[in-house]
C-alpha positions as CSV (number, residue, x, y, z in Angstrom):
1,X,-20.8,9.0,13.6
2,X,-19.8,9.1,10.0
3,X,-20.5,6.6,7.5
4,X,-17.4,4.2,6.8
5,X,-17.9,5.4,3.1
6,X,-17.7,8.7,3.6
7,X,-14.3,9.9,2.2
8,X,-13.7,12.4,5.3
9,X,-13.1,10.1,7.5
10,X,-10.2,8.6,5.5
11,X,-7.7,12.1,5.7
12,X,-5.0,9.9,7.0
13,X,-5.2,8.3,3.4
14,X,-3.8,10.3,0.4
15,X,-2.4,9.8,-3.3
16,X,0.9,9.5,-4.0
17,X,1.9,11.4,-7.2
18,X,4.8,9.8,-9.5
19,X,6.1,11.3,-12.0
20,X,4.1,10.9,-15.2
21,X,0.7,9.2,-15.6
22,X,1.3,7.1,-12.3
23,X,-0.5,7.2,-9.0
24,X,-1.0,5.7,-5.6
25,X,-2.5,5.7,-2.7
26,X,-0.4,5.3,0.6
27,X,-1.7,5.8,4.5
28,X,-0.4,7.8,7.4
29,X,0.7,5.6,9.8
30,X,2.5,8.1,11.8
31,X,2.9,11.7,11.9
32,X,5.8,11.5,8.9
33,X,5.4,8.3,8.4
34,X,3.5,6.9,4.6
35,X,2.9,3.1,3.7
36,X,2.9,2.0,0.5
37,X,3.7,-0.6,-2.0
38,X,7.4,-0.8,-3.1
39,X,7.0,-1.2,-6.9
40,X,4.9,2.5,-6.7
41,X,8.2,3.9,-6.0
42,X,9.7,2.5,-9.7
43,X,9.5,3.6,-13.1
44,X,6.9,1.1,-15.2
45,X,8.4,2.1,-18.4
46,X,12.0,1.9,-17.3
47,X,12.1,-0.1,-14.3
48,X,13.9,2.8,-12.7
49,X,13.7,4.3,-9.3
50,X,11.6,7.2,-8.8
51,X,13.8,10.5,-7.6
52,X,12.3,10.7,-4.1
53,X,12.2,14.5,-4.5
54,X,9.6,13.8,-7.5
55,X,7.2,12.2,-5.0
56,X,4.4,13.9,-3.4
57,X,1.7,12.8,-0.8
58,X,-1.7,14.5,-1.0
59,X,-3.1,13.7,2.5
60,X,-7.2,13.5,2.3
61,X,-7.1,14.6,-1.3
62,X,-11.0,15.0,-2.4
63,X,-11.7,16.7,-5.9
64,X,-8.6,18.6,-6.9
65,X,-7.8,19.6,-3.1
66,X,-5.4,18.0,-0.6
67,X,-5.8,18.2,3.2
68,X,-2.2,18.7,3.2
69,X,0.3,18.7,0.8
70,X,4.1,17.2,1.9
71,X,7.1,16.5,-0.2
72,X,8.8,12.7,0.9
73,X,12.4,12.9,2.8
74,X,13.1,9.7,2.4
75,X,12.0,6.0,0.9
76,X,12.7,2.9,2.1
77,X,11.8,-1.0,0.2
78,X,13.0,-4.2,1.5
79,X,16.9,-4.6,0.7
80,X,15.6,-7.5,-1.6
81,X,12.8,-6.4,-3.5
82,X,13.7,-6.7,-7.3
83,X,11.0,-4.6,-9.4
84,X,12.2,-6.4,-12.3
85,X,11.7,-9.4,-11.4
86,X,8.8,-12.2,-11.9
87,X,5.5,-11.0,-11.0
88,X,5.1,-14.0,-8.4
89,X,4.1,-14.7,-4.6
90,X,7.8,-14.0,-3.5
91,X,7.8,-10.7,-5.0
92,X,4.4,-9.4,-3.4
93,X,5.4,-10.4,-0.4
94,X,8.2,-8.0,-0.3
95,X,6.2,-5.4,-2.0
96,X,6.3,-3.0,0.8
97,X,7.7,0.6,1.3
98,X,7.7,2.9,3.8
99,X,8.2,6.8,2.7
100,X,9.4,9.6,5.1
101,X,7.6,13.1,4.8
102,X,9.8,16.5,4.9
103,X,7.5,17.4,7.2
104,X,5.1,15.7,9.9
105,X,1.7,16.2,9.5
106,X,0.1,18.2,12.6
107,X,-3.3,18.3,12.1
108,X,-6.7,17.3,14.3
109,X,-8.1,15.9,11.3
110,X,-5.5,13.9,9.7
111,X,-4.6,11.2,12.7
112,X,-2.3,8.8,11.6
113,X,-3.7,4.5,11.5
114,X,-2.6,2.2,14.0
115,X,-1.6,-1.1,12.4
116,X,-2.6,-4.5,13.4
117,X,-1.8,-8.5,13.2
118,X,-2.8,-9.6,10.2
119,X,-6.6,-11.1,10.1
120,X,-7.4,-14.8,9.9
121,X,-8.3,-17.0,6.4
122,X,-12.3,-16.1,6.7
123,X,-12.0,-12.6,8.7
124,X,-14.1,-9.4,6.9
125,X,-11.5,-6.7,5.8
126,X,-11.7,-3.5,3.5
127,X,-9.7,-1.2,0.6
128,X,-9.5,2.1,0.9
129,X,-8.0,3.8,-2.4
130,X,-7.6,6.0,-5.0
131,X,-8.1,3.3,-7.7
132,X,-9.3,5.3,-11.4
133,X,-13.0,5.4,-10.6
134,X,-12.6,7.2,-7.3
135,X,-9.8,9.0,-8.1
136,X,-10.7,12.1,-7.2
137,X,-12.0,10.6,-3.3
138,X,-11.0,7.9,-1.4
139,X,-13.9,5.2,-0.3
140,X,-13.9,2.0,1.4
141,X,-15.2,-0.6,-1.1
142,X,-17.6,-3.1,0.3
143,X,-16.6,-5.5,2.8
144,X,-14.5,-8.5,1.6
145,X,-12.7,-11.9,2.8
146,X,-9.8,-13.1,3.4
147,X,-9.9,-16.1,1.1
148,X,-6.0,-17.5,2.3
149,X,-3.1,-16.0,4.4
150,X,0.3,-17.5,2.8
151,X,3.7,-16.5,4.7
152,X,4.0,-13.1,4.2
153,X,0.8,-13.0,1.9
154,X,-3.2,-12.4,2.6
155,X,-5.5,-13.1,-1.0
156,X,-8.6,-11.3,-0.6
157,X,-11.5,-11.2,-2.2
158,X,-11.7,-7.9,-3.0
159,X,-11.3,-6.5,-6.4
160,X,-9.2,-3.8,-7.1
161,X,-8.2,-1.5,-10.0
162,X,-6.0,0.4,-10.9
163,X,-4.1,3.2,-8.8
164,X,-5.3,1.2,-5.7
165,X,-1.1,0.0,-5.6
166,X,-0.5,0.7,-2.0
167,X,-3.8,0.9,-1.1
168,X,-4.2,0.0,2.8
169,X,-6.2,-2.8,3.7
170,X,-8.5,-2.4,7.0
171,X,-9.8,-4.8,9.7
172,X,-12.6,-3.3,11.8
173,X,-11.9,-4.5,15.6
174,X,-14.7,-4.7,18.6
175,X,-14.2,-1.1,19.0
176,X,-15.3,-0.5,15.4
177,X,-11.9,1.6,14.7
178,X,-9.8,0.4,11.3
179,X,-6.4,-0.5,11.6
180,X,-4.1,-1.5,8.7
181,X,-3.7,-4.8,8.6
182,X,-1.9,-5.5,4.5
183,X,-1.2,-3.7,1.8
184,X,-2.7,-3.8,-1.9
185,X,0.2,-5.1,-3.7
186,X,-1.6,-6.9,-7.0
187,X,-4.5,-7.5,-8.5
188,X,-5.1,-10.7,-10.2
189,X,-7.8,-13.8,-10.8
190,X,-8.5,-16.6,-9.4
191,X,-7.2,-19.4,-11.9
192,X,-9.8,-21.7,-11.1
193,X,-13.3,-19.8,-11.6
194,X,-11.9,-16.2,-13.1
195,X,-13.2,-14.2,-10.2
196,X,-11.2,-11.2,-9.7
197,X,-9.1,-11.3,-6.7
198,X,-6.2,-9.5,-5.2
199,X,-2.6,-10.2,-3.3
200,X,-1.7,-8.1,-0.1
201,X,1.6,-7.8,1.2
202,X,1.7,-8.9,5.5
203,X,3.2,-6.3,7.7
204,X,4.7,-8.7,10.1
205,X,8.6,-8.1,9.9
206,X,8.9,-6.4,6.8
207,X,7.6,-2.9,8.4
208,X,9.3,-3.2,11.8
209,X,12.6,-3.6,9.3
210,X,11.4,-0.7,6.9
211,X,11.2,1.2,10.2
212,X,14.5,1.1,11.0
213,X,15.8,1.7,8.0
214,X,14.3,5.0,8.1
215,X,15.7,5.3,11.4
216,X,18.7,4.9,9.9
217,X,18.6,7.2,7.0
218,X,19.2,4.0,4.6
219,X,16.6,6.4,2.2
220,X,18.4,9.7,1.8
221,X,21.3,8.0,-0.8
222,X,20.2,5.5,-3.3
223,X,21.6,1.8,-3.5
224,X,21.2,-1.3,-5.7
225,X,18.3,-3.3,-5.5
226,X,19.3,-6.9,-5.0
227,X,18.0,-10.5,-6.8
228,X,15.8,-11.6,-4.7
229,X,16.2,-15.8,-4.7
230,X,13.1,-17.2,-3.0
231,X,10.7,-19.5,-3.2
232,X,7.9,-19.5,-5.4
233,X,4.3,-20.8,-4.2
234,X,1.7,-21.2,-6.0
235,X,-1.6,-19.4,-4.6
236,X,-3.9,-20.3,-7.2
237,X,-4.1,-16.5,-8.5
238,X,-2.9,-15.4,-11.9
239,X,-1.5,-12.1,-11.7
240,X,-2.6,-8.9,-13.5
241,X,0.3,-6.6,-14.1
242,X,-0.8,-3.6,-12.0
């Protein structure tokens, strides 16, 4: 059985290349199917949305090489995600996207994640990304906890970096197989010590509604991203622009 560091066993994982100096990393979640965070698909210098045609997937990419390489059909955000707005609790937990590929991946060694409920306050989870110092593979990063699940939000222990936008976050069940159970949305610190922390967006909801927008081809023309007007709460974390 292979490590749960080694890179190969993480195909299903894969950057997403923006145009310019920007990356992510997203996760196969069906055959055409990518998860991601919803701000990787703007502009950070103009606030812009990305041309969906300018997006790429590198599925299992490991030192210059891709598994498979797939342009994106589509790509979906929640109706009322607002890039532009405050970097608060009520915008990572809308911070979710879902892209369609051009093409489904078909391949033994790329099989798609199953997704999960989201793990309890205390519960053992793990990154897997592309964050700048393991750019060129994806790893899992050591074990870390869920320090607080908020509605809609999971703050984690874990410290990411950089290019880890989007990044999945994993529970390992009985079985030993890793699900995605969040999504790396921000990194930030914990205001009361400094320790570095970061936000994940909940799947409950938001995906089941990203999926049928896709369904629904609300991807293939572009609309106006609305104000979002919730609540903010305050999580103790001060956010990190990512």
């Amino acid at each position: 059985m292979e490590s749960r560091q080694d890179g190969r066993m993480w195909e299903a994982v894969g950057r997403l290349e923006i145009p310019g100096d920007a990356f992510c990393t997203g996760a196969l979640i069906a055959p055409d199917l990518v998860l991601t965070a919803a701000h990787c698909l703007f502009d950070p210098v103009s606030g812009a949305r990305v041309a969906t045609d300018d997006i790429q997937f590198l599925a299992g990419w490991r030192n210059g090489r891709a598994a498979t390489y797939r342009r994106i059909r589509q790509a979906v955000h929640l109706p009322d995600y607002n890039y532009s707005g405050v970097t608060d609790t009520n915008r990572v937990r809308k911070d979710l996207a879902l892209l369609e590929l051009q093409h489904p991946i078909r391949n033994t060694t790329i099989e798609p994640f199953e997704t999960d409920a989201r793990p309890d306050k205390g519960d053992r989870v793990g990154v897997v990304s592309y964050a700048h110092n393991r750019s060129e593979a994806p790893s899992l990063q050591d074990l870390c906890t869920v320090i607080s699940r908020q509605e809609g939000i999971l703050i984690l222990s874990c410290e990411v970096d950089f290019g880890a936008s989007g990044s999945p976050v994993f529970s390992f069940g009985a079985d030993g197989k890793a699900r995605i159970v969040s999504v790396v949305s921000a990194k930030a610190k914990d205001q009361s010590n400094g320790t570095p922390i970061s936000l994940a967006t909940a799947l409950e909801g938001p995906l089941q509604q990203l999926r049928a927008m896709v369904q629904g081809g609300a991807g293939l023309s572009s609309g106006l991203v609305r104000q979002s007007a919730g609540d903010r709460n305050d999580t103790g974390a001060k956010f990190i622009k990512p």
